[in-house]
C-alpha positions in Angstrom: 0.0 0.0 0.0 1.3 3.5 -0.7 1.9 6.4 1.7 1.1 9.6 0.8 3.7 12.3 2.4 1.7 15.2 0.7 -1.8 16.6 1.1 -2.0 17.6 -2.6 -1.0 14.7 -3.6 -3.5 12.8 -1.8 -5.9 14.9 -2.6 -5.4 14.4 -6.6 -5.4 10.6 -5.5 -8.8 11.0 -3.9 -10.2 12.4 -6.9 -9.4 9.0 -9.6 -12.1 7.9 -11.3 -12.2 5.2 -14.1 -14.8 5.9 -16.1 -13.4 4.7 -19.2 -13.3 1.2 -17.5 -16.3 1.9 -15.9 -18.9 2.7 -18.6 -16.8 0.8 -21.5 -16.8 -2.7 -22.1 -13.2 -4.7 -21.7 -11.7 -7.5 -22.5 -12.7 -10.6 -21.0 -9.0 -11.8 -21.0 -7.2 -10.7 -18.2 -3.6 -11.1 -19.7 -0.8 -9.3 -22.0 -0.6 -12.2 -24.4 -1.0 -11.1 -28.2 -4.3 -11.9 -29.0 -7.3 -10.0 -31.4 -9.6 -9.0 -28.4 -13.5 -8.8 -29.6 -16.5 -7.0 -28.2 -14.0 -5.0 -26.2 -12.7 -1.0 -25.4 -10.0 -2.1 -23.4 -7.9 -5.0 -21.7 -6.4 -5.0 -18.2 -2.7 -5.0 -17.8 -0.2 -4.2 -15.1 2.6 -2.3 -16.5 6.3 -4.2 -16.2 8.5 -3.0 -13.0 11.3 -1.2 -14.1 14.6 -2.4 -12.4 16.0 0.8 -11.3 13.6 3.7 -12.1 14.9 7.1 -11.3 13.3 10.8 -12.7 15.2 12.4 -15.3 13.0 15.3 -15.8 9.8 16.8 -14.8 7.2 19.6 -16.4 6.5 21.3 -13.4 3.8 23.3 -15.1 1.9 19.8 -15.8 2.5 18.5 -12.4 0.9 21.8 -10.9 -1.8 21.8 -13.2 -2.8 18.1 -12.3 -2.7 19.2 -8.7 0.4 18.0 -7.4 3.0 20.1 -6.3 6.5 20.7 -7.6 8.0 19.3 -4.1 6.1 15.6 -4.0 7.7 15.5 -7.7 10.8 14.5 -5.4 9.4 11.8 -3.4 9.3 7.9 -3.8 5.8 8.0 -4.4 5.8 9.9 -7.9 8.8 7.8 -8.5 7.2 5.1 -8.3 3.4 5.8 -9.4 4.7 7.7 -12.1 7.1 5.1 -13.5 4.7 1.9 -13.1 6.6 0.6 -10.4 3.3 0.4 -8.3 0.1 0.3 -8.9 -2.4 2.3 -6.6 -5.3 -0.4 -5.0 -8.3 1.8 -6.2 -6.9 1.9 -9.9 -6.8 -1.0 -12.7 -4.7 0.0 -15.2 -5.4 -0.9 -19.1 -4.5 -0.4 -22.9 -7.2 0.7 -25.4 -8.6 -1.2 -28.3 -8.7 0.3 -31.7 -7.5 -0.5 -35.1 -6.9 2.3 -38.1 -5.2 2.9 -41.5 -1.4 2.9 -41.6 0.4 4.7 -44.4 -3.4 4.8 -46.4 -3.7 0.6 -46.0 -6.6 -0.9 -43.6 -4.3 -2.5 -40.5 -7.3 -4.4 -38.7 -6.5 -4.6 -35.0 -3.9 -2.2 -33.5 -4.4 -0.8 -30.1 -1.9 0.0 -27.2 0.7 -1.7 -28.3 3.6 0.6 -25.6 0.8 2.2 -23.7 -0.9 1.6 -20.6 -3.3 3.7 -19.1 -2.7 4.1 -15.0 -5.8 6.0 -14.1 -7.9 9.5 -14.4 -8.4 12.0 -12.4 -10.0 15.0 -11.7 -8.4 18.9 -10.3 -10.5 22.2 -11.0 -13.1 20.5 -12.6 -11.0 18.9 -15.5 -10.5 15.6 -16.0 -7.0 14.1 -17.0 -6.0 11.1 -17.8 -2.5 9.7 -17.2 -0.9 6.8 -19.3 2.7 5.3 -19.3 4.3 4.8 -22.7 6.9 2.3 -22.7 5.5 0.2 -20.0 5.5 -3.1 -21.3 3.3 -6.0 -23.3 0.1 -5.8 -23.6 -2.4 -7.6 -25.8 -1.9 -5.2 -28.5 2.0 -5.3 -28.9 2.2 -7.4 -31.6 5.9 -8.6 -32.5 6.8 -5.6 -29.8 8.4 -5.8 -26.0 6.0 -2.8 -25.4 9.1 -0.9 -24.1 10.5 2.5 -25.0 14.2 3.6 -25.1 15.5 6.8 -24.0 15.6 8.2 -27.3 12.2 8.4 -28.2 10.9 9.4 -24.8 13.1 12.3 -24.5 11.5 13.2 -28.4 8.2 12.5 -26.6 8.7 14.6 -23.7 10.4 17.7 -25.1 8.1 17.9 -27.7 4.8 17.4 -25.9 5.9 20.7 -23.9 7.1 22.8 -26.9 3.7 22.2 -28.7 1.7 23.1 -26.1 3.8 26.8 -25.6 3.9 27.3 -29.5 0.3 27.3 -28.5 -0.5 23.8 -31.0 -3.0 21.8 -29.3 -1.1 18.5 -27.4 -0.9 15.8 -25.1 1.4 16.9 -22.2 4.3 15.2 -20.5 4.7 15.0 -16.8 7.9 13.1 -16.4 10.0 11.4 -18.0 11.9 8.5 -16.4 15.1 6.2 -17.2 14.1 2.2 -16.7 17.2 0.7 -15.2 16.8 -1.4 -18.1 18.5 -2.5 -21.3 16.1 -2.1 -24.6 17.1 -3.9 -27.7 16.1 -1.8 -30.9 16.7 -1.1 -34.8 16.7 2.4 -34.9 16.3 2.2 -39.0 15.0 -1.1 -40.0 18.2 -2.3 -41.6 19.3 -5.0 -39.3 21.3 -3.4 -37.1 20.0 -3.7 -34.1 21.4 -3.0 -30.6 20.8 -2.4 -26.8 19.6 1.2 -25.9 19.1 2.3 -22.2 14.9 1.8 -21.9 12.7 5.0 -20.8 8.8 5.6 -19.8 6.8 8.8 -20.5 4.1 9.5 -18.5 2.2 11.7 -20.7 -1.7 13.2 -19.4 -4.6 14.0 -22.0 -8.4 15.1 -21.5 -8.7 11.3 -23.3 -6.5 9.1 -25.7 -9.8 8.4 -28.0 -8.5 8.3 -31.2 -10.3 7.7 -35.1 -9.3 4.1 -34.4 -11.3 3.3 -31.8 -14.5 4.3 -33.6 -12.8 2.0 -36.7 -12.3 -1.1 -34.6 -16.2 -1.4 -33.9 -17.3 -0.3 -37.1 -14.8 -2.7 -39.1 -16.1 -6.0 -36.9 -19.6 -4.9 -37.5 -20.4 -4.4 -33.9 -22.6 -1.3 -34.1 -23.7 -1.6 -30.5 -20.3 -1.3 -28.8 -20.0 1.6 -31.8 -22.7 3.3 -29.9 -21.6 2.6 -26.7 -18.4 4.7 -27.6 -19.5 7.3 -29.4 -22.5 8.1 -26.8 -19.7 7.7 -24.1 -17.8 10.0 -25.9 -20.1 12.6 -26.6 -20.9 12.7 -23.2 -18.0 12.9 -21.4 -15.9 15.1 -23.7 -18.1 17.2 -25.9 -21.1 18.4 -23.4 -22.3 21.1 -25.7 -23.7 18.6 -28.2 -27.0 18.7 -27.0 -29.5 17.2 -30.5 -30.4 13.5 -30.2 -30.9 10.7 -32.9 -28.5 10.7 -36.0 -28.0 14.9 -35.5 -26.2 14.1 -32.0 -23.6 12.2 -34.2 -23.3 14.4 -37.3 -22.6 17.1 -34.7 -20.2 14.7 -32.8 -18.3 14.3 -36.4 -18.6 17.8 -37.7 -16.9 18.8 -34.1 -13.9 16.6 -34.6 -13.5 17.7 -38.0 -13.3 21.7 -37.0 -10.8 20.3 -34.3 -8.9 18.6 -36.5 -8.7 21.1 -39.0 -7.7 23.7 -35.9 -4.9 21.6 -35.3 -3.6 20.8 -39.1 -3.3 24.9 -39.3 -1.3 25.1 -36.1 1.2 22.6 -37.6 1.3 24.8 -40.6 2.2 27.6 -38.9 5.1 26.2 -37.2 6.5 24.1 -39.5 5.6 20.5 -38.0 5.6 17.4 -39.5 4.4 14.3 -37.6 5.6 11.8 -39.7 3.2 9.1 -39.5 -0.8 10.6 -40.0 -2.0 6.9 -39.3 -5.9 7.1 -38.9 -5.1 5.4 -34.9 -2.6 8.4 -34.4 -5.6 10.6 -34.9 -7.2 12.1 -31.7 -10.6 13.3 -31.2 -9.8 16.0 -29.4 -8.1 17.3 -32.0 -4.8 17.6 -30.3 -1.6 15.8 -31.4 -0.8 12.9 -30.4 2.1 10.3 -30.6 5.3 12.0 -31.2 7.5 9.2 -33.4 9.5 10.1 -36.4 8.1 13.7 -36.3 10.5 16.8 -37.9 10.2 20.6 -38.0 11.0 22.4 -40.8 14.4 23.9 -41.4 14.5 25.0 -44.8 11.1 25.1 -46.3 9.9 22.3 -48.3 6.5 21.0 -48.8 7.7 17.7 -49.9 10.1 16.6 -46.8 8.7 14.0 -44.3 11.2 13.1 -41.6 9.8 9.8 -41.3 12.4 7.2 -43.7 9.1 4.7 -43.5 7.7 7.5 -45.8 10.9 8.0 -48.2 9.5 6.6 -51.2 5.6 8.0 -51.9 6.4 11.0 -49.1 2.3 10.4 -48.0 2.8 12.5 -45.1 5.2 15.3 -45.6 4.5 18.8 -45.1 2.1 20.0 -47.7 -0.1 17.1 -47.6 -1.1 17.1 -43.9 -4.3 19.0 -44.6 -5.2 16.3 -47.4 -4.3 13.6 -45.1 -6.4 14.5 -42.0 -9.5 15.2 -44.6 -8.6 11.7 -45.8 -8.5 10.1 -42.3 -12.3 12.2 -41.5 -13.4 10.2 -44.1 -12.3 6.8 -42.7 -14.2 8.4 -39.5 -16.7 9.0 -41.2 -17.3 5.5 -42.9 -16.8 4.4 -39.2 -19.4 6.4 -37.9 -21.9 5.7 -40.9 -24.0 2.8 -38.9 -25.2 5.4 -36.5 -26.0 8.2 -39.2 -27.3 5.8 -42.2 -27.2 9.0 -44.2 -24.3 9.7 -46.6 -25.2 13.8 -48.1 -24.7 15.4 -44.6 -21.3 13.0 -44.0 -20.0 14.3 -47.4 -20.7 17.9 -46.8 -18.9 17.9 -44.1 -16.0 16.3 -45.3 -16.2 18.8 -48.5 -16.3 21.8 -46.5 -13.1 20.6 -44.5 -10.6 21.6 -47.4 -12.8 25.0 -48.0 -12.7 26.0 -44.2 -9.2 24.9 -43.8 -8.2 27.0 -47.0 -9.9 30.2 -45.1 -8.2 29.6 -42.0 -4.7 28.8 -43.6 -5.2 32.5 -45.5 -6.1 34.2 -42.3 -2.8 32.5 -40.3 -0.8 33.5 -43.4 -1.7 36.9 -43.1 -1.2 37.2 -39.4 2.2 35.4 -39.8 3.1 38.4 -42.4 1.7 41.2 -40.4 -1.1 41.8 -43.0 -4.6 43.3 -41.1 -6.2 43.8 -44.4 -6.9 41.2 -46.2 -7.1 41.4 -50.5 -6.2 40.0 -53.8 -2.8 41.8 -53.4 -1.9 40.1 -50.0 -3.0 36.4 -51.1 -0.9 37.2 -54.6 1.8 38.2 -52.0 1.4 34.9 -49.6 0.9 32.8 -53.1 4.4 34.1 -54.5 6.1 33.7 -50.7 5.3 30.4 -50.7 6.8 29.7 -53.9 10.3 32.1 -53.2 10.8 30.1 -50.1 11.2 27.1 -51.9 13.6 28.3 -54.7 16.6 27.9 -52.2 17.0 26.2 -49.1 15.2 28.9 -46.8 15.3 28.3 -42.8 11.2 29.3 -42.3 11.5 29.5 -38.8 14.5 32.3 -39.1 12.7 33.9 -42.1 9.0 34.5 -40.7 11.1 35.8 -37.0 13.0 38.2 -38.8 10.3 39.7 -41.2 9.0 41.3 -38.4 12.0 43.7 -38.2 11.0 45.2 -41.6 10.1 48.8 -41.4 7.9 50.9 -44.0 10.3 52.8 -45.0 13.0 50.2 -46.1 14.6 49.8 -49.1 14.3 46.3 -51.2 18.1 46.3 -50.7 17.6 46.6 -46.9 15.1 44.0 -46.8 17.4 41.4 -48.3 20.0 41.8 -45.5 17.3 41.6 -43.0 16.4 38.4 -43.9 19.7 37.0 -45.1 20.3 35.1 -42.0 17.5 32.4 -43.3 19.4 31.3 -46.1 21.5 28.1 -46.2 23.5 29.1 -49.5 23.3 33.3 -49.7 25.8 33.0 -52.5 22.9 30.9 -53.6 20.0 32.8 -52.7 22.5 36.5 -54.0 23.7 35.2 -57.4 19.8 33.0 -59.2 17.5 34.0 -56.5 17.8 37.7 -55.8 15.5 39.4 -58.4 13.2 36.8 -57.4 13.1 38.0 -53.6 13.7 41.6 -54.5 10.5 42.0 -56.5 8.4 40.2 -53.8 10.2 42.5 -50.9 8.9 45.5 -53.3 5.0 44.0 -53.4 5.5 43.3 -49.4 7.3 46.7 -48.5 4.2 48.2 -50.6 1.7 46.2 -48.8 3.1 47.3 -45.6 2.4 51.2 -46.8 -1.3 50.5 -46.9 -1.7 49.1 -43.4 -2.9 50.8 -40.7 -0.8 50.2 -38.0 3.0 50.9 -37.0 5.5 48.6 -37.6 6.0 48.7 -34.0 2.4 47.1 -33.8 3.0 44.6 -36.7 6.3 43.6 -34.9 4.7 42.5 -31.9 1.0 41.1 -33.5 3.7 38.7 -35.7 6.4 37.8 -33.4 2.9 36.3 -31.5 2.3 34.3 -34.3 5.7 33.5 -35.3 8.1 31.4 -32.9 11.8 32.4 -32.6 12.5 28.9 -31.1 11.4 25.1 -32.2 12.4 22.3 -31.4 14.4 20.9 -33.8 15.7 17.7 -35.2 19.6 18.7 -34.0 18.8 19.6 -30.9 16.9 17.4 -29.3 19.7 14.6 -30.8 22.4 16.8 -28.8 19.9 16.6 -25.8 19.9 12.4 -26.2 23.6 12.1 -26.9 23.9 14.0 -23.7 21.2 12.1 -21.6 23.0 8.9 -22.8 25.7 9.7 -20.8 23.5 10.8 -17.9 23.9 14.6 -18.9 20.8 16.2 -18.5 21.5 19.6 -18.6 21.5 20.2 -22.3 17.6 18.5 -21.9 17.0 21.0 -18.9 17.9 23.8 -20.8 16.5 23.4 -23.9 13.1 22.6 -21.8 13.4 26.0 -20.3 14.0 27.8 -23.6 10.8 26.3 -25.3 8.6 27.0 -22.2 8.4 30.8 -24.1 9.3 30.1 -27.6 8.2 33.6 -28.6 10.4 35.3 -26.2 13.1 37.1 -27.4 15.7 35.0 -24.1 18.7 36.6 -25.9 20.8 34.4 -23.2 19.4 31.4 -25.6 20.6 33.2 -28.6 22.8 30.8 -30.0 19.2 28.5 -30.7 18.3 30.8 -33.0 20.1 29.6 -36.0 20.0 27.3 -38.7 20.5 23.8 -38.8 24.3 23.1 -38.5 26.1 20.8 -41.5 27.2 18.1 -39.5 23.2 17.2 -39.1 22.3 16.9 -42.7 22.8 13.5 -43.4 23.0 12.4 -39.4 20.3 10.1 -38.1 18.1 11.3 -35.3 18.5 14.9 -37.3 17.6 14.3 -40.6 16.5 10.9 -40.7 14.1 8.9 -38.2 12.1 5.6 -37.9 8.6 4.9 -36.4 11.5 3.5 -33.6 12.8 6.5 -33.3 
């Protein structure tokens, strides 16, 4: 039995509640053995005791939020709730059942295959739920040991946070923790596998419902535990739905949809990629979820993925991610089809997905420019921007921060050097580029004339909009060379930096440059794996 040596703690303890268990059907099965589990939400499983579990990190932001407090983050207890080493008596731990579409193929049966669910719980009225990820077998794991290695949990981790304070919407971390144990993976698929030091995430969501869930039902035909789900869902997590019959569930979809397409627009913005748009990688909250072989970025291309899974047909690089989620609504859709029987209201939603999104991907492109008005000569601007940027290797994240210092009364000439810093070649970008950008800096510097605010005012609405620090690829690999030799401080610091990515934090100025040489062609920079 546990102590508790905190009143918050205790308190957030008091406050569990399982109502996923609770309302859901689960597996009759109590066992991790591989197995296709039927009529089912979930299976009960115990995650695997880590031999020597010790915290590497904490988001003390999450912790407080959940309502524990920064101090009990120090105690045995968190260390070992936290890391699976024990099990509280009032919760049953579990994976979730759901299948989905992998890469654009039907997959049947996937589920929690590295993720096991401790418990929810409730602080100010919200509702969190808190899942391990790297905590062993379960029933869904396939060919997998169900374990994650430091790597990828430090990817997980860092990430998680510096979505959520880019402002995209996210699963959280709360702590990330080393196993004591000895993973054996092949980072690349090529037979070349080795022993990596294992890791567990213990990352919080309002749910981890995803598209797959609703799949799994509607693929075996079982329209009453489809029901069951989707009027659980609707319930618990979207109260504001308030028609009944087939409308409830048109609503239900049309609201994931908007999510969704929220979401997509964010990762435009920033420059993510997630790598692998599987339909079970989908949440319906519309936040992200799953951070594998995800990228950011660097120099802007629509066609790079960061996923090597992906290398040959590129399905989910940068520029398709909006057709991709309106591709992964429709296998929602077809899922949801049994409780709506009607196809014309399904499709319009579904067609006015690419026609909203195009609205709100305008309206961010304006706001990342510093454009209040909004015309045929500022799309004609963002259409021809889109197109300069990928003439030469252009870093977006530097190019977009540094616009912002443009003035009204600069010269075209001016305006180069302003934004010369984003270019990986400016012999390059100077000697078969620089007409190119100088006629667009004329159409933006004239743009800029027309607007009614200062350039004071623009500088601070865009640097709002547009992040001086991400996340990227090198960084986080210098983070897990580091944390592979039990050097954390690169992880800490990096942490710190991304809590307030739009802050200027000149002490972190050396972040704010392009992606060095050496991490072209290095893997963990350039290159990653669904292992990854």
């Amino acid at each position: 039995m546990v102590i508790f040596v905190n009143l918050q703690m205790l308190k957030l303890f008091s406050k569990i509640h399982n109502k996923f268990t609770n309302e859901l059907p689960g597996d009759l099965i109590e066992s991790d053995e591989t197995r296709q589990v039927v009529e089912a939400a979930f299976s009960y499983v115990n995650p695997i005791k880590p031999s020597n579990p010790k915290l590497i990190h904490v988001s003390k932001e999450v912790v407080e939020s959940v309502g524990i407090s920064f101090e009990e983050t120090k105690s045995e207890d968190f260390l070992n709730i936290f890391s699976g080493n024990t099990v509280l008596n009032n919760t049953k731990p579990y994976a979730m059942a759901y299948a989905g579409h992998q890469f654009g193929n039907w997959a049947g049966q996937l589920g929690d295959g590295r993720a096991i669910t401790l418990f929810e719980a409730t602080h100010n009225n919200k509702s969190t739920m808190f899942q391990l990820k790297g905590a062993g077998k379960t029933p869904y794991s396939r060919r997998g040991d169900g374990l994650a290695v430091l790597r990828s949990s430090i990817r997980e981790h860092l990430c998680s946070e510096a979505m959520y304070n880019l402002g995209v919407p996210s699963t959280r971390s709360l702590a990330l923790f080393s196993s004591g144990d000895m993973v054996l993976r092949d980072i690349l698929y090529n037979g070349n596998a080795d022993y990596e030091k294992g890791a567990i995430v213990c990352r919080t969501a309002p749910s981890f419902i995803r598209f797959g869930n609703f799949e799994l039902f509607a693929s075996r035909e079982d329209t009453k535990n489809l029901q069951l789900l989707t009027d659980f869902t609707i319930k618990h997590y979207f109260p504001e739905i308030k028609s009944e019959g087939k409308d409830k569930y048109l609503e239900f979809f049309e609201n994931v949809a908007d999510k969704t397409r929220e979401m997509i627009v964010h990762w435009q913005r920033v420059g993510f990629v997630h790598g692998v748009m599987n339909t079970d990688n989908m949440s319906i909250h519309g936040i992200t979820i799953d951070y594998g072989p995800y990228g950011w970025l660097e120099d802007y291309n629509p066609n790079w993925t960061p996923n090597t899974t992906d290398n040959e047909h590129k399905r989910y690089r940068f520029g398709n991610q909006p057709q991709i989620a309106q591709w992964n609504l429709l296998q929602l859709a077809n899922a949801l089809f049994p409780l709506i029987e009607e196809v014309k209201p399904l499709e319009k939603i579904l067609n006015d997905f690419p026609v909203k999104y195009e609205e709100d991907y305008m309206q961010m492109m304006h706001n990342k420019l510093g454009f209040k008005n909004s015309n045929e000569e500022t799309k004609n601007c963002i259409y021809l921007l889109v197109e300069n940027l990928q003439l030469t290797a252009t870093d977006m994240t530097i190019f977009f921060r540094n616009l912002s210092q443009f003035s009204k009364e600069d010269t075209v000439e001016n305006a180069f050097e302003k934004i010369k810093d984003a270019f990986y070649n400016l012999e390059e970008a100077k000697n078969s580029t620089y007409n190119t950008w100088i006629y667009w800096f004329t159409m933006y510097i004239n743009q800029l004339q027309k607007e009614n605010q200062t350039d004071l005012e623009r500088k601070t609405a865009m640097n709002l909009v547009n992040p001086k620090y991400v996340l990227r690829n090198y960084m986080a690999q210098l983070a897990i060379d580091d944390a592979d030799k039990e050097d954390y401080n690169l992880l800490n610091e990096l942490y710190e930096m991304l809590l307030n990515p739009y802050e200027e934090q000149e002490h972190y100025q050396k972040w704010f440059a392009k992606r060095p040489d050496w991490a072209n062609n290095k893997v963990g920079c350039s290159a990653l794996s669904c292992s990854s």
